[in-house]
N, C-alpha and C positions, 0 to 999 in steps of 0.2 A: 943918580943912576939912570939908567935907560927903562926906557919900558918893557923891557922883555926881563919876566919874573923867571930866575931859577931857582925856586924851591919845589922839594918834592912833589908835591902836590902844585900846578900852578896854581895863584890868586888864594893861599888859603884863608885869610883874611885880611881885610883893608880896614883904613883910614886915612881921615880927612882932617884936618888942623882947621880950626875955623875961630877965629878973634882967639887964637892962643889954649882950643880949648879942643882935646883929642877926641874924636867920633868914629865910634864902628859904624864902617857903610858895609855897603852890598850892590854889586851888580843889579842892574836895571836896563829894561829894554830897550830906552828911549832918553834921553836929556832930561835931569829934571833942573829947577833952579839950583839946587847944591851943585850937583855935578857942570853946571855954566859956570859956576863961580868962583868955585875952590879944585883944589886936587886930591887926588888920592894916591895911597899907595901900598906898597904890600908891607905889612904888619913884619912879616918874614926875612925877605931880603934887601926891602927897599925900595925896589921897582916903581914906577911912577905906572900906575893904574890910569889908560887914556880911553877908557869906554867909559859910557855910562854909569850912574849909582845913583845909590840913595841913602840916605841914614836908616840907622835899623833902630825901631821902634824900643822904647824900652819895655814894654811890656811882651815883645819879642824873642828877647834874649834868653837863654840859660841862665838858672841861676848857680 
């Protein structure tokens, strides 16, 4: 898909495939090495996520 996300909400959640193994990222201000190296994408519809991110910490998360 393209990078324009059409889910209700844009960008509601992302992820990145990294050696085969699926990560919740998050928007980030700037490039970090993840976001140079791999891709992301919306959780939702698909969309290729082409700004910035990060991984999101596990002790971050909901449980």
């Amino acid at each position: 898909m393209n990078g324009t996300c059409i889910c209700r909400f844009r960008w509601p959640r992302l992820y990145a495939l990294i050696d085969g193994v699926r990560y919740e990222v998050e928007p980030a201000e700037a490039d970090t090495p993840t976001s140079a190296l791999f891709r992301a994408w919306c959780a939702g519809c698909g969309a290729e996520y082409t700004y910035p991110f990060r991984t999101v910490a596990a002790q971050t998360r909901a449980a």
